[in-house]
N, C-alpha and C positions, 0 to 999 in steps of 0.2 A: 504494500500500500504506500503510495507517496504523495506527502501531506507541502504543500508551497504556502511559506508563511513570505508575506508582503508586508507592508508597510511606508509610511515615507520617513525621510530622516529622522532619528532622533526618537524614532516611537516606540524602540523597545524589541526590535527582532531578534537581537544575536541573545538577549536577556530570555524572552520567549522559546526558542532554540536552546537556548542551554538548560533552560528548566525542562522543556520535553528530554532532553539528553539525559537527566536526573531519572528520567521514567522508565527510559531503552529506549530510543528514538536514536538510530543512525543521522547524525547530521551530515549534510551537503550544503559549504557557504559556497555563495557564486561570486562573491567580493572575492575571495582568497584565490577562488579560479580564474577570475579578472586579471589578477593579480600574476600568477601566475602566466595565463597566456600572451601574457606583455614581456616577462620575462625575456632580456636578450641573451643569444639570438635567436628574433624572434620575428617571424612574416607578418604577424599583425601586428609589430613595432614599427614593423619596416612600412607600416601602411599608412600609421597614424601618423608617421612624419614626415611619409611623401606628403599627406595632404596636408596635415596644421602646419608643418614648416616646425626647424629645430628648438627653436625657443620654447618645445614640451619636453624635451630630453634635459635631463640634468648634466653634473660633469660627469659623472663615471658612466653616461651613456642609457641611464637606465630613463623610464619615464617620470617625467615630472606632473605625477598625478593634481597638483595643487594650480601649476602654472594650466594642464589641460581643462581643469572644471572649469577656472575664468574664461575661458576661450567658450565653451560649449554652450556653459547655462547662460551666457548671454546673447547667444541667437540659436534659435529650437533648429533651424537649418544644418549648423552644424553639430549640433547633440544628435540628431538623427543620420546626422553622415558617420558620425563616430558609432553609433550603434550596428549600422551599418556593417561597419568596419569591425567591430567587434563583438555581438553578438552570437553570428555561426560557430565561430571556434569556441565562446565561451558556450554555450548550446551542445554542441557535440561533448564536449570534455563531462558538460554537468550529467550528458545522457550515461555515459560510459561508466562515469560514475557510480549511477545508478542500478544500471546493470551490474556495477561485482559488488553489491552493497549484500550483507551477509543475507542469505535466504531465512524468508519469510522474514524481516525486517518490517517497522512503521519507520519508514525515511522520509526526513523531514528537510525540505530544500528552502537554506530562504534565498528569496529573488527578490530584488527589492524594486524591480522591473517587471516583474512577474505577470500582470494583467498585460502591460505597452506591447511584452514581448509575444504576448501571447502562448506565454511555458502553462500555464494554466490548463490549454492541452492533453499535458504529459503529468496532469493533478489527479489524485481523488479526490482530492480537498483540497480549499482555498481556506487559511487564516491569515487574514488583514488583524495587523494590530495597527491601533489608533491612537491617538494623545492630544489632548491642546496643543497647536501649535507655539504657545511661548512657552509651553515645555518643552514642547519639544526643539525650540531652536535653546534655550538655556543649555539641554542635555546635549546637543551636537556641539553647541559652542565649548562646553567643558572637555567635549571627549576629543574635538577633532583640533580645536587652537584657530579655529578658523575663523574670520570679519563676519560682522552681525552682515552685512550687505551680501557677501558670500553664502549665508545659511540662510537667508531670504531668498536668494535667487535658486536657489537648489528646494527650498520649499514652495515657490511659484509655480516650478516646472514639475509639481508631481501631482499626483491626482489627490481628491480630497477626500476628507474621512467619509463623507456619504459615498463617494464613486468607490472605496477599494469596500465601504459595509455592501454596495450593493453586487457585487461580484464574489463574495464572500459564504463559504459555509460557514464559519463561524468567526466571530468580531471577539478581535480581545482589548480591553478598554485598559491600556495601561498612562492612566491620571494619577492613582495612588501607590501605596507603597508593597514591597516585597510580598507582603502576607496575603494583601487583596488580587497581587498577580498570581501568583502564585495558587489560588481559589478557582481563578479565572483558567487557568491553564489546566488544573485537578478535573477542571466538569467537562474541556475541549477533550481531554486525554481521554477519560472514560467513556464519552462519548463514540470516539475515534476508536478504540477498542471493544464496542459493544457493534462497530460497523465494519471490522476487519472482516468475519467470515463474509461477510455481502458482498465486500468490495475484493476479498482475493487477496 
């Protein structure tokens, strides 16, 4: 069964994810696969700097994920060239994944593109977690070091908490703290477990 948890910045996925990991839940992050298939040397390195031009490469050659978001999230033309560009490889890698993930496993993918990309797909289930967005830009700005204008413009270009609730088997509301997620994640879990036989 493979469960794609979503979200936009700052809402709490990798949090969500590592509490189903607490349960038995195989995780699949697709940021660390990102990550990854950028990795030099690399053909979708080599793509992304044909077209942005070198000022996305750092000095040791690797990508400069910081200088590439400024370039993207401020015009949706070139966010969707770079998906473009990076998407297939990150897609294959996350399928194959999946495929050696330990048998009979509940694998748990977060995408944080997950609906845009349309991996939804290759779901039995969709879990959107949600958050105020000035928590959620408080929690990206603590975790990532990054400009309030920067975590605005990465929170403009993502879908909103109605569009990932309504694409959604289940909504996880993460506004308060560990105990109340943590509750919330207990009743997605059991749920999800009461629907493995159905789902294979």
């Amino acid at each position: 069964m493979v469960i794609g948890i979503t979200g936009g910045i700052g809402s709490g996925k990798s949090t969500v994810a590592a509490l189903l990991a607490k349960r038995g839940a195989h995780i699949i992050d697709t940021d660390a696969i990102a990550r990854h298939v950028v990795e030099p040397p690399s053909p979708v390195l080599d793509a992304i700097t044909y077209e942005f031009g070198s000022d996305v490469l750092a000095a040791d050659g690797k990508l400069d994920r910081a200088a590439l978001a400024r370039i993207i999230f401020a015009d949706p033309r070139k966010r969707e060239r770079l998906n473009q560009l990076t998407h297939p490889a990150i897609r294959a890698e996350t399928l194959a994944r999946i495929a050696e993930a330990p048998k009979g496993a509940l694998v748990a993918v977060v995408v944080p593109l997950l609906l845009e990309s349309g991996f939804d797909a290759h779901c039995d289930a969709v879990v959107s977690v949600v958050a105020d967005p000035a928590l959620r830009a408080q929690r990206a700005g603590a975790r990532d070091d990054a400009a309030r204008e920067d975590i605005a413009a990465r929170m403009n270009a993502q879908l909103t908490d109605q569009e990932y609730g309504q694409h959604a088997t289940y909504v996880i509301r993460n506004d308060g703290d560990l105990t109340q997620l943590e509750r919330q994640v207990d009743s997605v879990w059991r749920s999800l477990m009461s629907a493995r036989p159905a789902s294979g």
